[in-house]
C-alpha positions as CSV (number, residue, x, y, z in Angstrom):
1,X,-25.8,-30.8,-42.5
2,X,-24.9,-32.5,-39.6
3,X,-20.9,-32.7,-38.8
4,X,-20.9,-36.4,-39.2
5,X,-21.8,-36.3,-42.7
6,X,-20.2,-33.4,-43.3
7,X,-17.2,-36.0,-42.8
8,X,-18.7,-38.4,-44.8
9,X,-19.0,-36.4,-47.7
10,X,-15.3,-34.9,-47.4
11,X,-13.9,-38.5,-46.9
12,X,-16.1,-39.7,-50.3
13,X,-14.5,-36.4,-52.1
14,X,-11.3,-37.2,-50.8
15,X,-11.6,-41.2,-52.2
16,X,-12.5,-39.6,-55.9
17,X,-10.3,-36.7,-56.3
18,X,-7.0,-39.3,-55.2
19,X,-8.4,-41.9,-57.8
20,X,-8.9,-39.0,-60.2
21,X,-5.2,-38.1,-59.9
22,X,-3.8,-41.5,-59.4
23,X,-6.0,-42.6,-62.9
24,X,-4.3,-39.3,-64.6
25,X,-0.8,-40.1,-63.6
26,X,-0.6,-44.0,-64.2
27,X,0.2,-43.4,-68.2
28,X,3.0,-40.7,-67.4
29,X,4.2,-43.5,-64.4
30,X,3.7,-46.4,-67.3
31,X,5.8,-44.3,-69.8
32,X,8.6,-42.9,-67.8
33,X,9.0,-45.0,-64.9
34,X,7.8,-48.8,-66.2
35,X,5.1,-51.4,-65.7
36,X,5.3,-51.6,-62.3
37,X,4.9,-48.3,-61.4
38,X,2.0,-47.7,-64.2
39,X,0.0,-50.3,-62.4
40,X,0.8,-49.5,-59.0
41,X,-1.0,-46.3,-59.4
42,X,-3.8,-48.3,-61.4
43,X,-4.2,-50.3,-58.6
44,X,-4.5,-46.6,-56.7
45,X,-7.0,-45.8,-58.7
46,X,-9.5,-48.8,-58.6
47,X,-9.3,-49.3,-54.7
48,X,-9.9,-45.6,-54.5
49,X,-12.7,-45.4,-56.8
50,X,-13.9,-48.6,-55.3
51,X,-13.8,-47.1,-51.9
52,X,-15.5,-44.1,-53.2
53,X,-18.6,-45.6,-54.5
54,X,-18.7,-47.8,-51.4
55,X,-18.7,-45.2,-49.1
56,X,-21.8,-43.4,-50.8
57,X,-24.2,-46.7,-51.6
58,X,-23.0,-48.5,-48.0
59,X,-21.1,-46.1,-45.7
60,X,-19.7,-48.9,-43.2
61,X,-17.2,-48.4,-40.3
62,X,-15.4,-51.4,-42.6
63,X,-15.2,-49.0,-45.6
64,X,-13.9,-46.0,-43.4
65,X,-11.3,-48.4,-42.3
66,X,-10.6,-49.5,-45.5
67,X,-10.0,-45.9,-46.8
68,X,-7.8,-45.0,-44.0
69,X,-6.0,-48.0,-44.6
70,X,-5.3,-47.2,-48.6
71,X,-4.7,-43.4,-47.8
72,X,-2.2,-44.8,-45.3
73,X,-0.5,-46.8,-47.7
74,X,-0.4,-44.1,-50.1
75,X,1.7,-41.4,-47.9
76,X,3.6,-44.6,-46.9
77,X,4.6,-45.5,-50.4
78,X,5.0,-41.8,-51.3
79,X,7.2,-41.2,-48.3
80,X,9.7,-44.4,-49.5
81,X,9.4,-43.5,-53.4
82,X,11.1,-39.7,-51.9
83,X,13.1,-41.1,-49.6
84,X,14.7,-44.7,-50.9
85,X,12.2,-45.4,-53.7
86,X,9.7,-48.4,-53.8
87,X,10.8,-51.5,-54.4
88,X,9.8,-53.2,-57.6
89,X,7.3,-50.5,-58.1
90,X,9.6,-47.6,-58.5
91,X,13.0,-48.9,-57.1
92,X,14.5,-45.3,-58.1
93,X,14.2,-42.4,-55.6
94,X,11.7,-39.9,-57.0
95,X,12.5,-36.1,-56.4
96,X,9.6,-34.2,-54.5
97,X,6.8,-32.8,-56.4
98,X,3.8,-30.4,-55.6
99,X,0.5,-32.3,-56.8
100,X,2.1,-35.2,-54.7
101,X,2.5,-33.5,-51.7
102,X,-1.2,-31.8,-52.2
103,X,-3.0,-35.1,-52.9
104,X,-0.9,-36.9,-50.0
105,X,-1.9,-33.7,-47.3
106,X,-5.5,-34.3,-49.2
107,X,-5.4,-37.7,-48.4
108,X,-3.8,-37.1,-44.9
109,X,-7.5,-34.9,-44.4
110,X,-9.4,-38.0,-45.5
């Protein structure tokens, strides 16, 4: 395996196991923290998956762009939610929590 799809691979892996987690916390985020939040981390979920299967079937600098830009987002939003909290998503500051800061140094890889 060469070491350019050796980082295709890892970024396609990186796309599915941060839409896995964002798909598993979006009922916890819909129950505890409201509608926004639930379906800000739908909206996660989709755009990661998305990326993910576009990334295997049509690996395009476009796509790796694309996934850079969503994982940027991510650690972004994360970084505000810890910090001053989200507006309208998750206006309340959010104390700091381990699977967060793994998928967002997961994502940081991708």
């Amino acid at each position: 395996m060469t070491a350019a799809a050796f980082r295709a691979d890892a970024l396609i892996l990186v796309c599915a196991i941060s839409a896995g987690i964002h798909a598993a916390l979006a009922p916890e985020h819909f129950a505890e923290e409201g509608t926004p939040a639930g379906a800000g981390f739908v909206v996660s979920a989709v755009l990661l998956a998305a990326l993910a299967v576009v990334l295997t079937v049509r690996p395009t600098e476009l796509a790796r762009a694309a996934a850079a830009l969503v994982f940027a987002g991510l650690i972004a939003a994360y970084a505000l939610a810890v910090t001053t909290g989200v507006p309208v998503l998750h206006p309340d500051r959010e104390s700091l929590d381990g699977l967060a800061l793994v998928t967002k140094a997961v994502e940081a890889a991708g």
